[in-house]
C-alpha positions as a Markdown table, in Angstrom:
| # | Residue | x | y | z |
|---|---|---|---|---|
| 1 | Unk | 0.0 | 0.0 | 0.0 |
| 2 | Unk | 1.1 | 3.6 | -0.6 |
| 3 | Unk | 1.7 | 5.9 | 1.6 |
| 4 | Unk | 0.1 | 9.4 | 1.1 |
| 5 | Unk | -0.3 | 12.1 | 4.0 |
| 6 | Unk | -2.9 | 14.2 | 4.8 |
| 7 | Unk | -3.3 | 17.8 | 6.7 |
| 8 | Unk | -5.5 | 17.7 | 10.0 |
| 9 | Unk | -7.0 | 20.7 | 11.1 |
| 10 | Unk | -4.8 | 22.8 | 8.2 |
| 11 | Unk | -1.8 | 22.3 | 10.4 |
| 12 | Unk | -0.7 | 19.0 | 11.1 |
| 13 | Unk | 0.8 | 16.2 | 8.8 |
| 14 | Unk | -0.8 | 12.7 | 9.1 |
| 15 | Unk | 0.6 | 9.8 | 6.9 |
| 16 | Unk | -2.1 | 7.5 | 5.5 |
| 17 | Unk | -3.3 | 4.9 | 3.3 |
| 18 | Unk | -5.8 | 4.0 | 1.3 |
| 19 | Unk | -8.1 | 1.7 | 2.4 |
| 20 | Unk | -11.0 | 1.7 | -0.4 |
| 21 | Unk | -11.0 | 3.9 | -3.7 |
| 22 | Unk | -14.1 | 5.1 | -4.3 |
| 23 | Unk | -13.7 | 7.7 | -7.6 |
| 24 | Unk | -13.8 | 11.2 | -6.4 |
| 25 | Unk | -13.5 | 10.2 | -2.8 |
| 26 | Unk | -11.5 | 7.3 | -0.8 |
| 27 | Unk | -11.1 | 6.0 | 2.3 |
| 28 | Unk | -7.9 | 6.1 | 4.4 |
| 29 | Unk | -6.5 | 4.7 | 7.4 |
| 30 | Unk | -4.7 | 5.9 | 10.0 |
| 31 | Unk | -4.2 | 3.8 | 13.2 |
| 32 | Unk | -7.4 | 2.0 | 14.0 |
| 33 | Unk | -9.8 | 4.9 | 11.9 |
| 34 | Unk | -10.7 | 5.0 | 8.9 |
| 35 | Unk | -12.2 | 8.2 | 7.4 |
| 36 | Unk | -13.9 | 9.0 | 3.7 |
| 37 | Unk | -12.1 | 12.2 | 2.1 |
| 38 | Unk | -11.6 | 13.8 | -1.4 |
| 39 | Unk | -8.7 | 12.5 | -2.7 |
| 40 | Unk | -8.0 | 16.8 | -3.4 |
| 41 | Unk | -7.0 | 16.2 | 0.4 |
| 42 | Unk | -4.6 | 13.7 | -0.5 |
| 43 | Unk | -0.9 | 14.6 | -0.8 |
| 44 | Unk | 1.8 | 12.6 | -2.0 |
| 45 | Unk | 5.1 | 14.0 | 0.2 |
| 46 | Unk | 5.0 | 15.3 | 3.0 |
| 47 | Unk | 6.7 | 18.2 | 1.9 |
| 48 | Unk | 3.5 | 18.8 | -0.2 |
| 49 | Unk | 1.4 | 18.5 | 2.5 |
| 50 | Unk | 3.4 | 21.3 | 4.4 |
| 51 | Unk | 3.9 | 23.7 | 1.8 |
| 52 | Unk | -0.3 | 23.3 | 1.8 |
| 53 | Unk | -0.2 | 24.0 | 6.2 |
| 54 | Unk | -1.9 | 27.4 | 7.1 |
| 55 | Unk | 0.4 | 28.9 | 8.5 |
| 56 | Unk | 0.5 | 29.1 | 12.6 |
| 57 | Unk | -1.1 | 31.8 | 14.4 |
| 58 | Unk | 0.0 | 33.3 | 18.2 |
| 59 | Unk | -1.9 | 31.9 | 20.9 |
| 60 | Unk | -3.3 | 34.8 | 22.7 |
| 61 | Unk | -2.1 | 35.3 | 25.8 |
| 62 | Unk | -3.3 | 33.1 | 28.8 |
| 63 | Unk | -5.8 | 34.4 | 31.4 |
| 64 | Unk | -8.8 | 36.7 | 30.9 |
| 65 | Unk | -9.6 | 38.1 | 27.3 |
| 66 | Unk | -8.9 | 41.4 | 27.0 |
| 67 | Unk | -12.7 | 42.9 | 26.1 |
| 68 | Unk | -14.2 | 40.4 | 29.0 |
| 69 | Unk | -11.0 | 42.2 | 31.6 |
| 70 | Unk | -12.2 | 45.8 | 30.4 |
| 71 | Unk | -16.0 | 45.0 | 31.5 |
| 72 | Unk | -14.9 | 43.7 | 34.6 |
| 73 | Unk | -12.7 | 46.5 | 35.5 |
| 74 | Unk | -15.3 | 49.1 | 34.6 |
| 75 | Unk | -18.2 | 46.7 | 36.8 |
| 76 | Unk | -15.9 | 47.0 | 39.4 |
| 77 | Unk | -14.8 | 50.9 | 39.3 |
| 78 | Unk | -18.8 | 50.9 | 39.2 |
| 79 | Unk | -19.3 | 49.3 | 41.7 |
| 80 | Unk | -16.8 | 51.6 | 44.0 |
| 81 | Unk | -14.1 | 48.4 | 44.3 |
């Protein structure tokens, strides 16, 4: 069986292989699933499948979001805390 890799989420690289071909679509295994996708979604390097990634984004920063911080700030100036 070939192997061809596949991008989960637009980010990460998951190497596959074809389970049934069904025309326009297949079914590929990875692991112990199986899951029906376009073969579009199907790259043959992995290379390919990078160069096709979204790029990462920044994870915003950890604690409270900064428009829910700003209502609690102004509740509690309100509020005479």
């Amino acid at each position: 069986m070939d192997t061809f890799y596949i991008l989960v989420s637009g980010r990460r690289v998951q190497p596959v292989t074809i389970a049934v071909d069904e025309g326009e679509f297949c079914i590929v295994e990875f692991g112990h699933a199986r899951i029906r996708l376009r073969k579009s979604r199907l790259y043959r390097t992995e290379s390919e499948a990078l160069a096709a990634a979204r790029p990462s984004e920044p994870m915003p920063a950890p604690g409270i979001p900064a428009g829910l911080k700003a209502r609690r700030e102004k509740f509690l100036y309100e509020q005479g805390y």
